[in-house]
N, CA, C and O atoms as a GROMACS GRO file, in nm:
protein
  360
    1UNK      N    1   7.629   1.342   6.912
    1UNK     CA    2   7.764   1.318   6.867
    1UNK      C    3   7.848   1.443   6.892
    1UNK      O    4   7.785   1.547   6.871
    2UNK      N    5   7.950   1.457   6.925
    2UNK     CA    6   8.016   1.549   6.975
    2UNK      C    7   8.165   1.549   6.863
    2UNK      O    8   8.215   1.447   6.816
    3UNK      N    9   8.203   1.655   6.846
    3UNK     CA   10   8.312   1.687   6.757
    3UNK      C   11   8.425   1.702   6.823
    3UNK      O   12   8.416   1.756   6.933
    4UNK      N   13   8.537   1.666   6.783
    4UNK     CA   14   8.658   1.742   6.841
    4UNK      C   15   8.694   1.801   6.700
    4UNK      O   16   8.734   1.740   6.601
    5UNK      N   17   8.667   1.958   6.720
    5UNK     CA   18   8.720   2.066   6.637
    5UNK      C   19   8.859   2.098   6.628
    5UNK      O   20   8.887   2.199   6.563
    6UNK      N   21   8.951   2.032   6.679
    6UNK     CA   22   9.103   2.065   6.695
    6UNK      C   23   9.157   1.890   6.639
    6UNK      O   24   9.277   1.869   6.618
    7UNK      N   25   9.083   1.811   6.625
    7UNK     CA   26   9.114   1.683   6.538
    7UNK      C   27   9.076   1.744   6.441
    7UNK      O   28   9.159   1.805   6.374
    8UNK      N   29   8.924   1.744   6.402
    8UNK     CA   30   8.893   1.789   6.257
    8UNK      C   31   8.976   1.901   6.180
    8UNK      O   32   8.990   1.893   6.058
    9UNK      N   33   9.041   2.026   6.268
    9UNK     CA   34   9.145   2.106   6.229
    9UNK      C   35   9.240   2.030   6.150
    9UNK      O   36   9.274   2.049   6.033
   10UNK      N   37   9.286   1.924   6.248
   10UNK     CA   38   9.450   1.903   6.205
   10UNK      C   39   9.408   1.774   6.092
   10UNK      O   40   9.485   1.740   6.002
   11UNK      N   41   9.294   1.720   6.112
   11UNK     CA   42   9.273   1.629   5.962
   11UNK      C   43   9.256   1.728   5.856
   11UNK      O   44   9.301   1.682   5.751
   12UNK      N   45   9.198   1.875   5.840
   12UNK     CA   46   9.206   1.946   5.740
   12UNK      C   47   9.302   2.003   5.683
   12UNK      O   48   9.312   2.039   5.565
   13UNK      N   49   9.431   2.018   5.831
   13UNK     CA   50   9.532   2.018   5.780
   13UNK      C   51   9.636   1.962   5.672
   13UNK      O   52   9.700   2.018   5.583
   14UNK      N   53   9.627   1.793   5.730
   14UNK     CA   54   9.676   1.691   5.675
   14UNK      C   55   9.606   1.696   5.542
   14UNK      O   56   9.693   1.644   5.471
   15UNK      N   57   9.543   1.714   5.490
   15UNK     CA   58   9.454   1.666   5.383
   15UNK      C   59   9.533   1.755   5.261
   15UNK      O   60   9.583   1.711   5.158
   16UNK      N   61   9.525   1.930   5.320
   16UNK     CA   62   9.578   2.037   5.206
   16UNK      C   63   9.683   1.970   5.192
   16UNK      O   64   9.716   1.939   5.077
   17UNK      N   65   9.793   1.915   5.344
   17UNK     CA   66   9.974   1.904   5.319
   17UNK      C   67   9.978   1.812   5.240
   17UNK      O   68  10.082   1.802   5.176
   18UNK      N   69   9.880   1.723   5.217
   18UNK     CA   70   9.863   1.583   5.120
   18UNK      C   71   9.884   1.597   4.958
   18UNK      O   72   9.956   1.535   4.879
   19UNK      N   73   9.783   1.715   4.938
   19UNK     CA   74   9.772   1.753   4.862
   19UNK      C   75   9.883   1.838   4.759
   19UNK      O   76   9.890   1.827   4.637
   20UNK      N   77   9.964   1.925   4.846
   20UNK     CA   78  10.049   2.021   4.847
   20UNK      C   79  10.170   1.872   4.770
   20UNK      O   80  10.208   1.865   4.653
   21UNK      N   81  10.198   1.788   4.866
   21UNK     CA   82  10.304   1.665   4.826
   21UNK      C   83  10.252   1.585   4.699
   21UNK      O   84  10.330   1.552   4.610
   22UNK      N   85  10.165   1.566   4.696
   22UNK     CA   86  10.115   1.486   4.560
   22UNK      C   87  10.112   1.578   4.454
   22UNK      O   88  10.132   1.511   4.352
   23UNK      N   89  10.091   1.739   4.413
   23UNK     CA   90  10.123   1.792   4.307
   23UNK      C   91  10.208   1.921   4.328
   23UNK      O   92  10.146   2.021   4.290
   24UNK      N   93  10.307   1.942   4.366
   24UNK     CA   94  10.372   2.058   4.430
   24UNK      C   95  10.364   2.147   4.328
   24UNK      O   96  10.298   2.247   4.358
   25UNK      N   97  10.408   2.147   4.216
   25UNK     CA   98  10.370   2.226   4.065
   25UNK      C   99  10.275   2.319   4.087
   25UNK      O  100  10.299   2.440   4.078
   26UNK      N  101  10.148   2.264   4.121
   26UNK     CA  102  10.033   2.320   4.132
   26UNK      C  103  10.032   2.435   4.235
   26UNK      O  104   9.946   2.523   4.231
   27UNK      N  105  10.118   2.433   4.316
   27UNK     CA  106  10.113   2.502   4.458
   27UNK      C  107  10.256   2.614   4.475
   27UNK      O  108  10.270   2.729   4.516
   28UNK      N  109  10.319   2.542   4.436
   28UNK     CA  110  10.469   2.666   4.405
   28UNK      C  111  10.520   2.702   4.328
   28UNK      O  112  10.613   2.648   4.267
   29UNK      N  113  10.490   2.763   4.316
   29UNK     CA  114  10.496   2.873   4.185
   29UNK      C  115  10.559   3.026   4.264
   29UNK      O  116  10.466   3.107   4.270
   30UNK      N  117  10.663   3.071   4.311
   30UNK     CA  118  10.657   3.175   4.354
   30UNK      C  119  10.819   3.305   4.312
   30UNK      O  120  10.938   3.286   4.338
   31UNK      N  121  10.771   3.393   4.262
   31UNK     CA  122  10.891   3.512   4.238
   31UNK      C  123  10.914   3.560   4.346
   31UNK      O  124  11.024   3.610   4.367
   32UNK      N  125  10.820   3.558   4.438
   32UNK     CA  126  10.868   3.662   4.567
   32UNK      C  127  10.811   3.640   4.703
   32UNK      O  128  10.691   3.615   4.715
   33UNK      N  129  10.856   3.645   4.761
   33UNK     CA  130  10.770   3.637   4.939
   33UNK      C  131  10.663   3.675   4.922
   33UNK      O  132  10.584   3.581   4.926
   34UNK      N  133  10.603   3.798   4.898
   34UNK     CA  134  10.484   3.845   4.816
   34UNK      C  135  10.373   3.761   4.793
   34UNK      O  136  10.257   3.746   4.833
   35UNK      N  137  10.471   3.699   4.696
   35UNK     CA  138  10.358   3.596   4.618
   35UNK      C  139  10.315   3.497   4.688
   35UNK      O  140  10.207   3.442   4.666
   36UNK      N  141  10.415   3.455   4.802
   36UNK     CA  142  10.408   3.331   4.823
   36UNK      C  143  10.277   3.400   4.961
   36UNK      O  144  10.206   3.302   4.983
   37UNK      N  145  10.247   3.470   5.013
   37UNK     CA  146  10.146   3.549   5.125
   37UNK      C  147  10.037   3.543   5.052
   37UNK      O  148   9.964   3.459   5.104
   38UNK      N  149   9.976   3.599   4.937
   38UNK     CA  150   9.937   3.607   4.868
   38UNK      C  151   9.855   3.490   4.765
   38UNK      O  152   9.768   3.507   4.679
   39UNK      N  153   9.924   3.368   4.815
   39UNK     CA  154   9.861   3.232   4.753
   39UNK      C  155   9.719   3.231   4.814
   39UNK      O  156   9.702   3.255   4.934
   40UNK      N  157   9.603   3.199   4.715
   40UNK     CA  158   9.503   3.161   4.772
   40UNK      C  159   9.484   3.035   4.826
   40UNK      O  160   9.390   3.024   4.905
   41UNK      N  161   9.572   2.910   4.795
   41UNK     CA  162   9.543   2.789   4.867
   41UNK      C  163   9.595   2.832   5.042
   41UNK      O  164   9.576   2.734   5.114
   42UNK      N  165   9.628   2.900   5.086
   42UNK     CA  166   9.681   2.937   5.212
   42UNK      C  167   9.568   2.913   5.323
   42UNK      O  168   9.565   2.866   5.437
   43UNK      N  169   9.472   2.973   5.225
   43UNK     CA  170   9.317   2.947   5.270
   43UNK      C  171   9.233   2.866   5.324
   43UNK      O  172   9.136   2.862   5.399
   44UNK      N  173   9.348   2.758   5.220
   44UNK     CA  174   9.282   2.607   5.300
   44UNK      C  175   9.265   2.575   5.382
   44UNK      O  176   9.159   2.538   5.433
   45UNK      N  177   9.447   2.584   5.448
   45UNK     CA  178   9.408   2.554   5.594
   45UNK      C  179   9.334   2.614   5.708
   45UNK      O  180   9.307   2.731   5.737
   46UNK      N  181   9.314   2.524   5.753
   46UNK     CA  182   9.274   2.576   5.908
   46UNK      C  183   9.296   2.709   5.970
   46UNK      O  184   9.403   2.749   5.925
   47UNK      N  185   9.250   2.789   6.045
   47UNK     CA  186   9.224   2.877   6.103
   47UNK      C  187   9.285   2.890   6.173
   47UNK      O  188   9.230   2.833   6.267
   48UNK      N  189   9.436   2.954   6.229
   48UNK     CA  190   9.537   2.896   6.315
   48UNK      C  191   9.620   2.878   6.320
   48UNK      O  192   9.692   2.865   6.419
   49UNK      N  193   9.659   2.866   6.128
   49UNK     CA  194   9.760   2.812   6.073
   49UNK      C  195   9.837   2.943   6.055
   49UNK      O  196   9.793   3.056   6.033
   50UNK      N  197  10.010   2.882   6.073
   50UNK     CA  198  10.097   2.985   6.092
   50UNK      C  199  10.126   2.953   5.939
   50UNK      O  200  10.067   2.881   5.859
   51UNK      N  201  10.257   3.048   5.927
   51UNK     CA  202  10.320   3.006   5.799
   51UNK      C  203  10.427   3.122   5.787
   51UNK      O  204  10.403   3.241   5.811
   52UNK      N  205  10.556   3.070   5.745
   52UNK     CA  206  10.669   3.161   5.726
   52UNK      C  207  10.743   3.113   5.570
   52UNK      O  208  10.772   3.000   5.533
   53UNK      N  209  10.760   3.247   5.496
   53UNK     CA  210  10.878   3.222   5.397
   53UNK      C  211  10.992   3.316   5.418
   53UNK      O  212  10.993   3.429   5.468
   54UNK      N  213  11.120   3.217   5.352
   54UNK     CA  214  11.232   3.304   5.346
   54UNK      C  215  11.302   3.237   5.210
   54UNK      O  216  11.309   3.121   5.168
   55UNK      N  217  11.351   3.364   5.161
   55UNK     CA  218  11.460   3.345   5.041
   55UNK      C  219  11.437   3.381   4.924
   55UNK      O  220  11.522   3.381   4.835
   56UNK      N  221  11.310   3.418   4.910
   56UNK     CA  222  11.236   3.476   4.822
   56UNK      C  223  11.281   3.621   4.755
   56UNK      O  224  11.221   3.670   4.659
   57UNK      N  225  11.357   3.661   4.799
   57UNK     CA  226  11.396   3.828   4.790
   57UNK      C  227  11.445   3.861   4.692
   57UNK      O  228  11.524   3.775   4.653
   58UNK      N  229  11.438   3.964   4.615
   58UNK     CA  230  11.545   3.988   4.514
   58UNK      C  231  11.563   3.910   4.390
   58UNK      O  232  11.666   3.901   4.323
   59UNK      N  233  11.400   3.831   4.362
   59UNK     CA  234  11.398   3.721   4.242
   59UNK      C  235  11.484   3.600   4.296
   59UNK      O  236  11.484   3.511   4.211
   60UNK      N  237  11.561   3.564   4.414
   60UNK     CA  238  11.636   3.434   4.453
   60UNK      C  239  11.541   3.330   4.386
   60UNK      O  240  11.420   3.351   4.385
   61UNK      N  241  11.588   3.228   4.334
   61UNK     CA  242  11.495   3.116   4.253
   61UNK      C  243  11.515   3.021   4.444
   61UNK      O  244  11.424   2.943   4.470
   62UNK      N  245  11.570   3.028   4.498
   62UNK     CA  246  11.608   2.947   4.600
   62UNK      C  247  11.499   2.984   4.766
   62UNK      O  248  11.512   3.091   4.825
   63UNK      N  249  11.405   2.880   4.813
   63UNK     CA  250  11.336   2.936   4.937
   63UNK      C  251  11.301   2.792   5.017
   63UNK      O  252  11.316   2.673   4.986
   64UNK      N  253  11.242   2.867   5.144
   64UNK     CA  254  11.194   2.765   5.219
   64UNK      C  255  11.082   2.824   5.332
   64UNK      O  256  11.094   2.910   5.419
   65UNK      N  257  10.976   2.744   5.294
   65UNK     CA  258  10.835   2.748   5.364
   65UNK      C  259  10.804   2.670   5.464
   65UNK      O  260  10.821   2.549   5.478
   66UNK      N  261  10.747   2.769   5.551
   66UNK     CA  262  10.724   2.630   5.697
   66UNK      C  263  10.547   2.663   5.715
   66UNK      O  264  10.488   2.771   5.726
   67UNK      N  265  10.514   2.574   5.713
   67UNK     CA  266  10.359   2.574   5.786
   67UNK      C  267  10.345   2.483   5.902
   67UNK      O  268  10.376   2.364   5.896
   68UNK      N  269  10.305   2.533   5.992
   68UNK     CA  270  10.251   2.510   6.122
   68UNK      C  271  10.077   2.489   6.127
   68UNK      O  272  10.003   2.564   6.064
   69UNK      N  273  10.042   2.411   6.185
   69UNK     CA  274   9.875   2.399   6.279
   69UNK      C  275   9.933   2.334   6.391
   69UNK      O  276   9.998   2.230   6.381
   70UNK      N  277   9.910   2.398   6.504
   70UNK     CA  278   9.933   2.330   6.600
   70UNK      C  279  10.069   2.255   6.629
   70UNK      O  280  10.169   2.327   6.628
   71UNK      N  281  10.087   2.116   6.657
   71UNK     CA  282  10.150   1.996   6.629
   71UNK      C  283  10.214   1.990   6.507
   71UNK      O  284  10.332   1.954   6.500
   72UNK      N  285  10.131   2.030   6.381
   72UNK     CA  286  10.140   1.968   6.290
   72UNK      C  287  10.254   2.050   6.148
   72UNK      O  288  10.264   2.170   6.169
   73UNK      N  289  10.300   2.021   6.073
   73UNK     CA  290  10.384   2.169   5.982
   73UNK      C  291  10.367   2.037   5.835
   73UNK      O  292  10.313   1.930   5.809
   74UNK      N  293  10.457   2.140   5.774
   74UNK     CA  294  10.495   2.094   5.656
   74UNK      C  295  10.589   2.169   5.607
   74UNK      O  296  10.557   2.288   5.601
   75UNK      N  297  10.732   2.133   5.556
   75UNK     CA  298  10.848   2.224   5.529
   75UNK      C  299  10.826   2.223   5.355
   75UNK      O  300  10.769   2.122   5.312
   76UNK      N  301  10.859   2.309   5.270
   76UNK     CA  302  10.875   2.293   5.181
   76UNK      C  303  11.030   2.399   5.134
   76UNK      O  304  11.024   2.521   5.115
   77UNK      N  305  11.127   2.336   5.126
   77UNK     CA  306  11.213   2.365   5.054
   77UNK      C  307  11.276   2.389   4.896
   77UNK      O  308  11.333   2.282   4.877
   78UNK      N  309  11.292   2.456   4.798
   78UNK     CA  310  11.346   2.468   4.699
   78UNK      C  311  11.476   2.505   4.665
   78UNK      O  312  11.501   2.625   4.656
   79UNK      N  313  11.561   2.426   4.646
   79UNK     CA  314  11.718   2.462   4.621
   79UNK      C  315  11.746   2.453   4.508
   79UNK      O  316  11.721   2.549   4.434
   80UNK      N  317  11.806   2.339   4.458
   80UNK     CA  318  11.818   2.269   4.315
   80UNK      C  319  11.693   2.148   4.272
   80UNK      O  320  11.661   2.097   4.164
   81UNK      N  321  11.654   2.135   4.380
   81UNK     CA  322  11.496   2.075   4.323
   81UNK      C  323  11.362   2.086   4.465
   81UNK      O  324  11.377   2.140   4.575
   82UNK      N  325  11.280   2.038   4.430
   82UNK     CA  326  11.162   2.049   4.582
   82UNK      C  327  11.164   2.003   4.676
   82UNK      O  328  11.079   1.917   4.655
   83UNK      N  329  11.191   1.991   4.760
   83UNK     CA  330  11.169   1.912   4.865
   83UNK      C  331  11.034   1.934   4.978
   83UNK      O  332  11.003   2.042   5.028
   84UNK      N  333  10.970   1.807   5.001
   84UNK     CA  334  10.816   1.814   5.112
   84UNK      C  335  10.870   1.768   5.190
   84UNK      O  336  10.942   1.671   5.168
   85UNK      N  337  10.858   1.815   5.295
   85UNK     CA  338  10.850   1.661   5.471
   85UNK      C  339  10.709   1.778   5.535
   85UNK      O  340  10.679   1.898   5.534
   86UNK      N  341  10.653   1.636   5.589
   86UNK     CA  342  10.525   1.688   5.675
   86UNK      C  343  10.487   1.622   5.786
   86UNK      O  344  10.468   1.504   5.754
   87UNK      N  345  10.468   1.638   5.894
   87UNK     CA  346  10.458   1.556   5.940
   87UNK      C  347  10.369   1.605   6.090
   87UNK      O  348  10.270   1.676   6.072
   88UNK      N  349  10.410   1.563   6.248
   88UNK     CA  350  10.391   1.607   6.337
   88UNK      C  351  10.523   1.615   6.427
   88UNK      O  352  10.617   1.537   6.436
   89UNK      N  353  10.500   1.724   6.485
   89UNK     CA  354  10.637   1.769   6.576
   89UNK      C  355  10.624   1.652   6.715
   89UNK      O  356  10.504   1.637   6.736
   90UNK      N  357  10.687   1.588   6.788
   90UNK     CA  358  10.751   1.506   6.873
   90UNK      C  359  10.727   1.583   7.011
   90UNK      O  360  10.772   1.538   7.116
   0.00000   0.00000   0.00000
Protein backbone atom coordinates (compact mmCIF):
# COMPACT_ATOMS: atom_id res chain seq x y z
CA UNK A 1 0.00 0.00 0.00
CA UNK A 2 1.55 3.13 -0.80
CA UNK A 3 0.83 6.58 0.94
CA UNK A 4 0.48 9.87 -0.47
CA UNK A 5 2.20 11.93 2.34
CA UNK A 6 1.13 15.36 0.88
CA UNK A 7 -2.79 14.06 0.98
CA UNK A 8 -2.29 12.73 4.43
CA UNK A 9 -0.56 16.33 5.16
CA UNK A 10 -3.41 18.30 3.95
CA UNK A 11 -6.13 15.80 5.65
CA UNK A 12 -4.12 16.68 8.91
CA UNK A 13 -4.45 19.89 8.01
CA UNK A 14 -8.13 19.99 7.49
CA UNK A 15 -8.79 18.13 10.60
CA UNK A 16 -6.78 20.91 13.17
CA UNK A 17 -8.78 23.88 10.73
CA UNK A 18 -11.94 21.75 11.72
CA UNK A 19 -11.24 21.84 14.86
CA UNK A 20 -9.96 25.46 15.24
CA UNK A 21 -13.93 26.36 13.60
CA UNK A 22 -15.89 24.15 15.86
CA UNK A 23 -14.36 25.69 19.19
CA UNK A 24 -12.43 28.92 18.38
CA UNK A 25 -12.50 29.91 22.27
CA UNK A 26 -10.29 27.16 22.80
CA UNK A 27 -7.68 28.33 20.26
CA UNK A 28 -7.70 32.29 20.44
CA UNK A 29 -6.94 33.56 23.09
CA UNK A 30 -4.23 36.10 22.19
CA UNK A 31 -2.63 39.69 23.83
CA UNK A 32 0.07 39.80 21.41
CA UNK A 33 1.70 38.47 18.18
CA UNK A 34 3.93 36.81 20.70
CA UNK A 35 1.43 34.84 21.95
CA UNK A 36 -0.15 34.04 19.06
CA UNK A 37 3.81 32.27 17.69
CA UNK A 38 3.96 30.82 20.73
CA UNK A 39 0.56 28.72 20.68
CA UNK A 40 1.24 25.16 21.13
CA UNK A 41 -1.66 23.94 18.90
CA UNK A 42 0.54 25.48 15.94
CA UNK A 43 2.09 22.15 16.32
CA UNK A 44 -0.56 20.44 14.97
CA UNK A 45 -0.24 21.10 11.82
CA UNK A 46 1.69 19.69 9.37
CA UNK A 47 5.20 20.28 8.75
CA UNK A 48 5.18 23.01 6.13
CA UNK A 49 2.73 24.92 7.50
CA UNK A 50 3.14 28.67 7.10
CA UNK A 51 1.37 31.05 9.30
CA UNK A 52 1.21 34.92 9.65
CA UNK A 53 -0.31 37.36 12.34
CA UNK A 54 -1.02 40.97 12.23
CA UNK A 55 -2.68 43.48 14.59
CA UNK A 56 -1.70 42.16 17.57
CA UNK A 57 0.61 45.07 18.67
CA UNK A 58 0.34 47.33 21.37
CA UNK A 59 -2.54 45.15 23.29
CA UNK A 60 -4.91 45.96 19.81
CA UNK A 61 -7.96 43.57 20.88
CA UNK A 62 -8.35 43.62 16.88
CA UNK A 63 -6.16 40.78 14.44
CA UNK A 64 -5.99 38.55 11.64
CA UNK A 65 -4.33 35.09 11.13
CA UNK A 66 -3.60 33.29 7.96
CA UNK A 67 -2.48 29.67 7.85
CA UNK A 68 -1.29 28.12 4.84
CA UNK A 69 -0.33 24.11 3.94
CA UNK A 70 0.20 24.07 0.65
CA UNK A 71 -3.24 24.67 -1.28
CA UNK A 72 -4.83 24.78 1.74
CA UNK A 73 -5.20 28.08 4.62
CA UNK A 74 -7.54 29.08 7.06
CA UNK A 75 -8.14 32.94 7.81
CA UNK A 76 -9.07 33.78 11.14
CA UNK A 77 -10.11 37.26 11.72
CA UNK A 78 -11.14 39.20 14.98
CA UNK A 79 -12.76 42.63 14.78
CA UNK A 80 -15.98 43.04 16.65
CA UNK A 81 -16.51 39.32 16.70
CA UNK A 82 -14.55 35.94 15.06
CA UNK A 83 -14.58 35.20 12.00
CA UNK A 84 -13.22 31.36 10.28
CA UNK A 85 -13.16 30.73 6.41
CA UNK A 86 -11.01 27.70 5.44
CA UNK A 87 -10.83 26.32 2.74
CA UNK A 88 -8.55 25.56 -0.53
CA UNK A 89 -7.02 28.24 -2.74
CA UNK A 90 -8.43 27.94 -6.62
Amino acid sequence: MLIDFIQYQQQQFDEVASRIMTDPEQYIDFDSVSDFYKAKWLDDFPKGTTWSATGLDDGAEEFDVVIEYRDHYIRISCVNSIEISCGVYA
